[in-house]
C-alpha positions as CSV (number, residue, x, y, z in Angstrom):
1,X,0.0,0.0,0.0
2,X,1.2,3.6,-0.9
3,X,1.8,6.0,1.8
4,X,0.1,8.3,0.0
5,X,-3.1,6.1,0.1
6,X,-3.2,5.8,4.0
7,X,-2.2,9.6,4.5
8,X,-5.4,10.1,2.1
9,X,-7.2,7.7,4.3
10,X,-6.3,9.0,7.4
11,X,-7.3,12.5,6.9
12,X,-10.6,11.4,4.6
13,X,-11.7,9.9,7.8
14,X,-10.5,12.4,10.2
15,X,-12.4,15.7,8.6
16,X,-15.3,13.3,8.4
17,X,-15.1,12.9,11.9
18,X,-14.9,16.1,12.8
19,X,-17.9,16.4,10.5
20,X,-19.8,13.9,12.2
21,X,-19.0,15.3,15.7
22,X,-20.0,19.2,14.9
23,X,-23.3,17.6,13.3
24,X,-24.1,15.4,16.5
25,X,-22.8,18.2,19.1
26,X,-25.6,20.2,17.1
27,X,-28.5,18.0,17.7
28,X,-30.8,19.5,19.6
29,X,-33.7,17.2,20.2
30,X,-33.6,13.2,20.4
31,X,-35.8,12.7,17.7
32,X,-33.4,14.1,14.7
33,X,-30.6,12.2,15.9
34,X,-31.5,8.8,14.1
35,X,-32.1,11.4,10.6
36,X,-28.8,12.7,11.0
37,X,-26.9,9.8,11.4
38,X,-28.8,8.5,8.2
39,X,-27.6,11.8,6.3
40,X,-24.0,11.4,7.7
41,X,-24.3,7.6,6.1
42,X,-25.3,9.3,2.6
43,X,-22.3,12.6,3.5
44,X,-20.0,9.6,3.7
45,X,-21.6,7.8,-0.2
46,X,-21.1,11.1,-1.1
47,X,-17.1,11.1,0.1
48,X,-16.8,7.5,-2.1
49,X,-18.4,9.1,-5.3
50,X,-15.6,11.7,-5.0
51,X,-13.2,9.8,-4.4
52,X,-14.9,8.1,-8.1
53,X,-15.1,4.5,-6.1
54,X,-18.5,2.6,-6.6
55,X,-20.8,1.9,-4.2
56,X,-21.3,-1.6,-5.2
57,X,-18.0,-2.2,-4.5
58,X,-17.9,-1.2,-0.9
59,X,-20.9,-2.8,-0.5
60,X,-19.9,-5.9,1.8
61,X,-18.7,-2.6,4.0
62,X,-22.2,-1.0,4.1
63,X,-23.5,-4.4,5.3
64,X,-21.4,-5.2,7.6
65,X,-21.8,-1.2,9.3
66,X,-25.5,-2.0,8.7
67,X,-25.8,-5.2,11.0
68,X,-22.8,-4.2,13.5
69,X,-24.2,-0.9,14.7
70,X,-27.6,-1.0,14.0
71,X,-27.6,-4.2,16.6
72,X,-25.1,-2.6,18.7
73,X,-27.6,0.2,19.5
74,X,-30.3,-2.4,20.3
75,X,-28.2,-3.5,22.2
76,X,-27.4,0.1,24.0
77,X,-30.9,0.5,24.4
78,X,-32.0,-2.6,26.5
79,X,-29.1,-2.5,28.5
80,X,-29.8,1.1,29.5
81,X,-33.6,0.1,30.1
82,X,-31.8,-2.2,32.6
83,X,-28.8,-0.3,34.3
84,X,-28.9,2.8,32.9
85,X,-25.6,4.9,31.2
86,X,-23.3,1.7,32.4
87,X,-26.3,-0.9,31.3
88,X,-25.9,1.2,28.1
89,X,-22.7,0.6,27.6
90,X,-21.9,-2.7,28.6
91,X,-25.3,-4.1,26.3
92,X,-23.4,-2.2,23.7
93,X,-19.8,-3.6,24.0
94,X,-21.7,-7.2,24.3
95,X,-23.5,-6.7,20.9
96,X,-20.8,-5.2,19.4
97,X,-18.9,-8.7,19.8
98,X,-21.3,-10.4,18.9
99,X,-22.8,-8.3,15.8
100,X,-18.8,-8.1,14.5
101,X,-19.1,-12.2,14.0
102,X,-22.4,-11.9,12.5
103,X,-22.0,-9.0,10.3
104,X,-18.3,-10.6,8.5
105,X,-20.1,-13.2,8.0
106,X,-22.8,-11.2,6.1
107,X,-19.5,-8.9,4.6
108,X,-18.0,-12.1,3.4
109,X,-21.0,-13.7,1.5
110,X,-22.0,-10.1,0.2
111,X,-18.6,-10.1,-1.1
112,X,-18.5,-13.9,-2.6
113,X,-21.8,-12.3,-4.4
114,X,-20.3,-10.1,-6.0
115,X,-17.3,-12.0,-7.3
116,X,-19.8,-14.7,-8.3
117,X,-21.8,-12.3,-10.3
118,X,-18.2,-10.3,-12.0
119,X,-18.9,-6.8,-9.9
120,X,-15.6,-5.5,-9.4
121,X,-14.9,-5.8,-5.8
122,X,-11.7,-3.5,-5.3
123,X,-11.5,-2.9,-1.3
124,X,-8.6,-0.2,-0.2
125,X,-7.9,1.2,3.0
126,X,-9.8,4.4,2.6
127,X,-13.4,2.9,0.4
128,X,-13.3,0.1,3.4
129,X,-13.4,2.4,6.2
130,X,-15.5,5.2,4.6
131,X,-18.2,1.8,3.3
132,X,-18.1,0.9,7.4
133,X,-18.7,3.9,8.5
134,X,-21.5,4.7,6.3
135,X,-23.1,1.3,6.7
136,X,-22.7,2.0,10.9
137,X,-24.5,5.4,10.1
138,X,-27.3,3.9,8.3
139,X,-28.0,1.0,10.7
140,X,-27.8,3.4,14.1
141,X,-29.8,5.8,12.2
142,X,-32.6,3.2,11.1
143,X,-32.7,1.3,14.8
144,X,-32.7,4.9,16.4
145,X,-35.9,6.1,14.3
146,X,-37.8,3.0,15.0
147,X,-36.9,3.3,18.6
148,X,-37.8,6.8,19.2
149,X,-41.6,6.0,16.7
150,X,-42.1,3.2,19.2
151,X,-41.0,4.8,22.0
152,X,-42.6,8.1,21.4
153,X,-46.0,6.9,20.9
């Protein structure tokens, strides 16, 4: 790998980050927070079409940020039902563990499915982690809408 490649990656992510923590310091009310993680998951698409990378071919990333953090804040949110802000955290370390098994396994076949089928599948440093963190955007963003519908009702 180039150093150039990893120096691009490194600060790709990092002014995303910065990005991503100005937007959530910003959030006001609960209910907008599962939107604006959503939008921060298309920011990031956005990031990859600059960077002229397909989305199809990140796509085992998206699924696997998908299923590890949408399950991961499930698993946040019944633990701080439970125990509150510690609950919270330990439910979501738990499902982390176990959502990382579950969701490479759902990466790996997503990617065998797009070999099978002849979709270019060209994974570097910087479309991996920009695919993970928009797939952990959309998921969080998803579970936190449903959760705040349900429990706002």
């Amino acid at each position: 790998m180039k150093k150039e490649s990893v120096i691009n990656s490194v600060l790709s992510v990092s002014i995303l980050s910065v990005l991503i923590l100005a937007a959530i310091f910003f959030i006001d009310t609960k209910k907008w927070v599962g939107i604006v993680l959503i939008v921060l998951g298309f920011l990031h698409l956005l990031v990859l079409k600059i960077f002229r990378m397909q989305i199809k071919s990140v796509l085992p990333d998206i699924i696997f940020g998908v299923i590890d953090n949408g399950f991961l804040v499930i698993g946040a949110l019944i633990g701080a039902e439970f125990a509150g802000i510690f609950g919270a955290i330990v439910g979501g370390a738990a499902m982390n563990a176990i959502t990382d098994g579950y969701a490479g396994i759902f990466e790996g076949w997503t990617a065998e499915h797009l070999r099978k089928y002849k979709i270019k599948e060209r994974r570097t440093a910087l479309s991996t982690a920009i695919g993970k963190m928009a797939g952990c955007f959309f998921g969080a963003g998803i579970v936190l809408i449903i959760a705040w519908t349900i429990l706002s009702l």
